[in-house]
Each structure stands twice: as C-alpha cells, then as structure tokens.
SERO-4910 file (N, C-alpha, C, O; in steps of 0.05 Angstrom, whole numbers):
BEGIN
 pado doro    nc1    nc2    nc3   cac1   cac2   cac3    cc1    cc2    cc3    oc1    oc2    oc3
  Unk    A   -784   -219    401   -758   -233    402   -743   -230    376   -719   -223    379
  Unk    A   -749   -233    359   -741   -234    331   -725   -207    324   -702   -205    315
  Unk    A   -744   -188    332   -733   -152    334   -706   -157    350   -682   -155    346
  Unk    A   -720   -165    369   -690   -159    379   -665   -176    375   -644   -167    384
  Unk    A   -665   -199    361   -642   -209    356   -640   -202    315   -629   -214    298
  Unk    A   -653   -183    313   -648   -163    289   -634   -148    296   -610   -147    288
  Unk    A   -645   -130    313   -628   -101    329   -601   -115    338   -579   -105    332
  Unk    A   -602   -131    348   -572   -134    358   -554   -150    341   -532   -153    351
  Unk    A   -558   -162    318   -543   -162    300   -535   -135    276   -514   -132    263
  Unk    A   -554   -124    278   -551    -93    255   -531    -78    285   -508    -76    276
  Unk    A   -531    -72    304   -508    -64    320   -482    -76    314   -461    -64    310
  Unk    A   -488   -104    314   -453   -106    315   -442   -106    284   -418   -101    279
  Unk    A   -460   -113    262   -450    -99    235   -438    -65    233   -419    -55    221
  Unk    A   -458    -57    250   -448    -22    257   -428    -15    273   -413      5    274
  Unk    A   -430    -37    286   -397    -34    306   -371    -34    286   -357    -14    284
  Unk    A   -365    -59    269   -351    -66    263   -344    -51    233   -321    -54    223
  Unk    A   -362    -37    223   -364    -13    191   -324      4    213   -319     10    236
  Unk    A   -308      4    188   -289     21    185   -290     45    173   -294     46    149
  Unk    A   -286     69    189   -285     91    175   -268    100    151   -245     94    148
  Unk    A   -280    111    139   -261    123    118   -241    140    124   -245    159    139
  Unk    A   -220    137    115   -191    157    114   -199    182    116   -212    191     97
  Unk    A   -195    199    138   -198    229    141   -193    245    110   -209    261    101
  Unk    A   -161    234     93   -154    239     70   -148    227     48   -126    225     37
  Unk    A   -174    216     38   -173    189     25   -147    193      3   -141    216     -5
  Unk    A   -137    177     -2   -111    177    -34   -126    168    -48   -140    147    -47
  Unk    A   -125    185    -65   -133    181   -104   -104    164   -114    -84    159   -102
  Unk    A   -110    158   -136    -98    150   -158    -77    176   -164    -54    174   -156
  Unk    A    -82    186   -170    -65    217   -182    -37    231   -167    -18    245   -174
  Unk    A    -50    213   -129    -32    219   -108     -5    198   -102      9    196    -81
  Unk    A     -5    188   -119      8    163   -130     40    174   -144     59    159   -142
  Unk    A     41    197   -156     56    207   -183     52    196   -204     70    193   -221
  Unk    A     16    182   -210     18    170   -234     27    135   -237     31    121   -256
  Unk    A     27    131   -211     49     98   -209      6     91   -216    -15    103   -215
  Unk    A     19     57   -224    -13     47   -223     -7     15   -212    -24     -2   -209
  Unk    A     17     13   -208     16    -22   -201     32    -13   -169     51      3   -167
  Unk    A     17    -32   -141     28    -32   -122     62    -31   -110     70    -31    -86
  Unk    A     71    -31   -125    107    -32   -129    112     -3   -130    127      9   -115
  Unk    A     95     10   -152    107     34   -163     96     59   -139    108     81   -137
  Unk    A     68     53   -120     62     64   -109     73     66    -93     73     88    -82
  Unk    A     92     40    -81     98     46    -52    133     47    -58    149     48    -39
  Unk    A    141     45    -84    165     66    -80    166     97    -80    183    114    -73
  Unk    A    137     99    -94    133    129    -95    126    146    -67    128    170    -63
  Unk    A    118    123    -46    111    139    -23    136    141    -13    145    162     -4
  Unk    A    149    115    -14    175    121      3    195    142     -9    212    153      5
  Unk    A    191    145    -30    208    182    -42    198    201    -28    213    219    -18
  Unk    A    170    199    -26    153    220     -8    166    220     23    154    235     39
  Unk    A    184    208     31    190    205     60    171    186     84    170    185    109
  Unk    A    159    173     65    138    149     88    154    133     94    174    125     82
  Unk    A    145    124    118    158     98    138    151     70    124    132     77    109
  Unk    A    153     55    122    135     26    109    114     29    127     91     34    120
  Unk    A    123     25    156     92     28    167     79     48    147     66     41    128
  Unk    A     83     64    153     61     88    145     41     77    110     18     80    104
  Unk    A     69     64     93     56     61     64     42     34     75     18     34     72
  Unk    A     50     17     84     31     -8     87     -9     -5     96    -29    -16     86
  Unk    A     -4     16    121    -29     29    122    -47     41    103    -72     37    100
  Unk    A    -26     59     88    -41     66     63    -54     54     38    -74     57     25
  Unk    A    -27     37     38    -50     17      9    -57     -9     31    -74    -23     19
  Unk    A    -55    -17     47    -74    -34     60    -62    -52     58    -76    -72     57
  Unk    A    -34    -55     56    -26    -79     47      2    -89     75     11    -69     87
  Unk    A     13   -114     81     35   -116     93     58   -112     97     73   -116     77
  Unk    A     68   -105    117     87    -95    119    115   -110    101    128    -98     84
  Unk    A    118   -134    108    135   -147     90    137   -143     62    159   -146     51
  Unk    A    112   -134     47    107   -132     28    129   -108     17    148   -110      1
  Unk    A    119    -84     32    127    -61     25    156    -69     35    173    -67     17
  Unk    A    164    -75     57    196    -80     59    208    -98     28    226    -89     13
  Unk    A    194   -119     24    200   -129     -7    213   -108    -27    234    -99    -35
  Unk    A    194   -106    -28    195    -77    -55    208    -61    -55    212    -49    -76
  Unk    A    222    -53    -30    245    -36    -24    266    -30    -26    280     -9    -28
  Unk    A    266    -64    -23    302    -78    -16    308    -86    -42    332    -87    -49
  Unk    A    293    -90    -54    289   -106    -90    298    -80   -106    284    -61   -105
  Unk    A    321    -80   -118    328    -67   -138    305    -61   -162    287    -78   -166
  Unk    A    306    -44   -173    292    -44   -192    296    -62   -224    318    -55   -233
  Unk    A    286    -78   -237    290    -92   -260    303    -79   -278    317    -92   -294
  Unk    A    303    -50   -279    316    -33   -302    342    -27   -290    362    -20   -302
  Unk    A    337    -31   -262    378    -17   -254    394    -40   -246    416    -38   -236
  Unk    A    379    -66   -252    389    -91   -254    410    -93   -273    434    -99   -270
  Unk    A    392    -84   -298    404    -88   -331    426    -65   -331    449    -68   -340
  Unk    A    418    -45   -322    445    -24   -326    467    -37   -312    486    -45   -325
  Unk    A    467    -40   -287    485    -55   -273    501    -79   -289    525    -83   -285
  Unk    A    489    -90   -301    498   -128   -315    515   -104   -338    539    -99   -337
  Unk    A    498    -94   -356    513    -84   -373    537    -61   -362    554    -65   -379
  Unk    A    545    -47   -350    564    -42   -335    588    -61   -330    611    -55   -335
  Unk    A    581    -86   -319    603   -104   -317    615   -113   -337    640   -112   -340
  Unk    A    591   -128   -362    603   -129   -393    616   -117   -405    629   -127   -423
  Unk    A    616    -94   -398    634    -76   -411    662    -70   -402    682    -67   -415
  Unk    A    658    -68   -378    685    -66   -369    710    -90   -369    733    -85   -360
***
C-alpha cells in the first residue's frame, strides 16, 4: 500500500515538472540589458509581441505593457529640459 501511494505521488510530481525552453535565453541575448525593464524593451526592439516577451522572462503581461508605455527616465529629462529652454 505504501508503494503505491509513493508511486502515485512521484507520478503526479512528474506530471506536473515543466519543460525547458526548446531555446533557452542567456543573459547575453538580452543586448547586455540586466534589469527586467531593459530586457523587455530590448525584446520589443527585437520585434516581440508583449505576449511573446511576457512568456519569455516569465513575467505578466501588464507588466511588460507597463514598461512600454512608460517613457524612459532619461527622455523624461531631455524633454523637461527642452521646454526650459524654450
């Protein structure tokens, strides 16, 4: 009895194991980005869908829509200073 409610718990741990990415992404496949922001603007230069980057770093879709729509902090400042001046 015991075996078998071994065996059939080591099955459904085995069921439930996720395969690995046919093409796993390195770090390197990134352009060098290392914080989640920089990766998934870098994918979307690459031509990815948000679906597609959300899949990839594992993360939600909203997330990656975030990051999208959000100006960057540096073209914030160009922007502000732009108006100052004029």
């Amino acid at each position: 009895m015991a075996k078998q409610q071994a065996a059939a718990q080591t099955s459904k741990v085995e069921s439930t194991n996720v395969a690995a990415p046919a093409n796993p992404v390195t770090e390197a496949d990134y352009g060098g980005a290392t914080t989640t922001s920089g990766k998934i603007r870098w994918l979307a230069s690459q031509g990815k869908t948000r679906s597609e980057i959300a899949k990839a770093l594992n993360i939600r879709y909203q997330h990656v829509r975030n990051v999208l729509i959000q100006p960057l902090k540096s073209d914030q400042k160009k922007v502000e200073n732009k108006s100052e001046t004029a």
